[in-house]
Each structure stands twice: as structure tokens, then as C-alpha cells.
N, C-alpha and C positions, 0 to 999 in steps of 0.2 A: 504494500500500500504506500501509495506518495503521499509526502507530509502536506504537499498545497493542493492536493485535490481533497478537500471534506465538501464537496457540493454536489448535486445532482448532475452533471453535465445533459440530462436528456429533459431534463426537466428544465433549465434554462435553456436550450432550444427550441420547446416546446411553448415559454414563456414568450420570447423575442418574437419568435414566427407570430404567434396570436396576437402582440403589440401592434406589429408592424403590420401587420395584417389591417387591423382593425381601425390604425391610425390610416391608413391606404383608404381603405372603404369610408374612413369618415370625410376626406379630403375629396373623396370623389363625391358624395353627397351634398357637399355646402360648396363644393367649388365648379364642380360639372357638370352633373345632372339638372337637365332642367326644370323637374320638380313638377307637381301634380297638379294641371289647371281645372279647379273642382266648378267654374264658371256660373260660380252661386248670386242670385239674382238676387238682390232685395226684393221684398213683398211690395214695396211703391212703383218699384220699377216693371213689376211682372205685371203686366197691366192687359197686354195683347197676346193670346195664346189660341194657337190653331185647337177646333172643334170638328167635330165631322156633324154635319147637320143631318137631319132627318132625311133628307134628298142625299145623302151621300158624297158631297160637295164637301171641300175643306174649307171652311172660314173662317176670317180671323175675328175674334169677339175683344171688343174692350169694355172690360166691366167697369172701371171707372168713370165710366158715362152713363153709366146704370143706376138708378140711386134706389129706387127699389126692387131688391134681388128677389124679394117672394112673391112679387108679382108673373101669373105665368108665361113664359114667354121661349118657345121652340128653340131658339138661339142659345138663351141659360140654360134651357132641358139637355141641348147636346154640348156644352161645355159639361154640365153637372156630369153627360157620361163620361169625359174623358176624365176628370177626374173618380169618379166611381172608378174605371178601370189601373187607375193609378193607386189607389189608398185602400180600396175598399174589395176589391173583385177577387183578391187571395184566399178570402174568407169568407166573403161569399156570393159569391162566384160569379159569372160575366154577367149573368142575364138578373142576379140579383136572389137566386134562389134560396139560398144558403151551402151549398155545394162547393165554394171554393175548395182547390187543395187545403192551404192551411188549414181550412176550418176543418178539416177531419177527422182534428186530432183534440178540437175545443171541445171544453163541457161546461156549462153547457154550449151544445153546436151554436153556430151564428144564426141569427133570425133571417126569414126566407120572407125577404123584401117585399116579393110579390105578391103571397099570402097576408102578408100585412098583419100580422097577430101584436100587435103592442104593446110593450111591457110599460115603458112612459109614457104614450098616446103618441096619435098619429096625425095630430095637426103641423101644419109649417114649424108654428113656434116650440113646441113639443119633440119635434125631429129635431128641430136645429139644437136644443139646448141639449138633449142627446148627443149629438156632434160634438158640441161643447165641452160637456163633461163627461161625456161616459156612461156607462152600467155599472154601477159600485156590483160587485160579486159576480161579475161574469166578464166574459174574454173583452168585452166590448172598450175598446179605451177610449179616450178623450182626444177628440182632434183639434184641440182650441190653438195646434199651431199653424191650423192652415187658416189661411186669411179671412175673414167672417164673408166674404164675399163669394170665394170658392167654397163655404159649406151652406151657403144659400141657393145656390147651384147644385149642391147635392140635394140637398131636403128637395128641390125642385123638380130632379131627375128620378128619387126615389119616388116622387108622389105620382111623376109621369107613370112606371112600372107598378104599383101596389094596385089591388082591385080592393084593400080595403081605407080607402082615402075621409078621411074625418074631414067635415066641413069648419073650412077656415072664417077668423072673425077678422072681416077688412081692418076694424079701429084696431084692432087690440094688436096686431098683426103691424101698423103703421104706429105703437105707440112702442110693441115690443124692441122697434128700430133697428136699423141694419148689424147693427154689432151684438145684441139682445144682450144686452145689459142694462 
């Protein structure tokens, strides 16, 4: 045994390579790569977004020209799908059933849209706060992060599809106000 070797020599090899290594890989991250463009819109600025309307035409809807979203209107019925398709159709499912994949595995399953069975009622204002908050004890969560205007487009598209549609009250409906708060 040599008196100046007490170290690991494979072990400081092992040490150096994974340094240098990993100082390598950080130098190429902050110096090289050009980094992930996640091209996230503000909610003020998302204003214009392609629809597919009833006719099967793409067109472009600007809701901020909209000022009342639960008023019915073809236009916010086929925005409200493409959003349904975006947030809501995993769980259940395209046409609204309750069938989405995800939801196959929820308990309880997701409500079947077009049956319309309501657990908090099925007026505008009653869907939207739904939207809003949730279903405390079931899959259902709270979408209070999509803008109150894209889930007045939903409540609007859901009330398109249901067969069991509870009659809305104009005032209460224009008092509840676009944000329903």
C-alpha cells in the first residue's frame, strides 16, 4: 500500500465526470438552448378565438363586444363548444353524455349533460355558479379560472344540448351580472 494514496481514486473520477458533466449541461441551458415558448395569452388579451358554428364554418367571435353572455345567441353556443371540448369533454365526453374517458374512472361518474339530472339546478345562473365553484364531494371542480365570459359560453352550450332546461328569470339573470358575483 502507498502512503499518499488513502482516497478513493474511482470514486473521485466518478465525482469530476458528474461535476463537469452537470456544470456542461447547466451552461448549455442558460447559455444555449433557446428555452420553452409556452405563448400564454392574458385573459384581456384573449378576446378573439376561432369557433366552429352551427353551419360548420370557422369564425372568429369577440366576446368582449358581448356584454350579455346568457343571452342566447348561436355564435356563444359554438364558442361555448369549443371550449366544452377543451375543459370539459375528458369527462364527459364530446356530445356531453357523461362518457368521457376520464370520467370512467370518477365516483361519482360525471353528470350526463344531456339528461340534465341537477344536482344544483339547471338555470343559467345555477350552471354558471356550478362552473364557478364546483360540486363540494364529487369529481366536479371549480373553473373560476376561466374567464366569466368563457363559462357563460359554457352554461350557454350546455343549455343548447340538455333536454332538461329550467326556465331562466330575465331580471335576476341581468342582476346576477356577467361575473355572478
Amino acid at each position: 500500500m502507498q502512503t499518499g494514496d488513502t482516497y478513493n481514486r474511482g470514486g473521485l473520477i466518478a465525482f469530476v465526470f458528474s461535476m463537469s458533466f452537470s456544470l456542461l449541461f447547466f451552461v448549455y441551458i442558460a447559455l444555449i438552448h433557446p428555452g420553452v415558448d409556452l405563448k400564454e395569452v392574458p385573459d384581456e388579451a384573449r378576446v378573439e378565438v376561432s369557433a366552429t358554428a352551427s353551419s360548420g364554418a370557422i369564425e372568429t367571435l369577440d366576446v368582449s363586444k358581448i356584454e350579455k353572455m346568457w343571452v342566447p345567441n348561436e355564435k356563444v353556443i359554438a364558442y361555448g363548444q369549443g371550449i366544452f371540448k377543451t375543459n370539459c369533454s375528458a369527462c364527459h365526453g364530446e356530445k356531453g353524455m357523461g362518457d368521457g374517458p376520464a370520467g370512467k374512472s370518477l365516483v361519482p361518474p360525471p353528470r350526463n349533460l344531456v339528461e340534465g339530472k341537477w344536482k344544483q339546478g339547471g338555470t343559467s345562473q345555477e350552471l354558471f355558479k356550478t362552473l364557478q365553484t364546483g360540486i363540494p364531494g364529487s369529481s366536479m371542480v371549480a373553473f373560476k379560472s376561466l374567464p366569466a365570459k368563457d363559462r357563460w359560453a359554457l352554461v350557454q352550450f350546455i343549455r343548447s344540448i340538455t333536454k332538461n332546461k329550467s326556465a331562466d328569470d330575465a331580471k335576476k339573470l341581468d342582476t346576477f351580472g356577467p361575473t355572478g358575483e
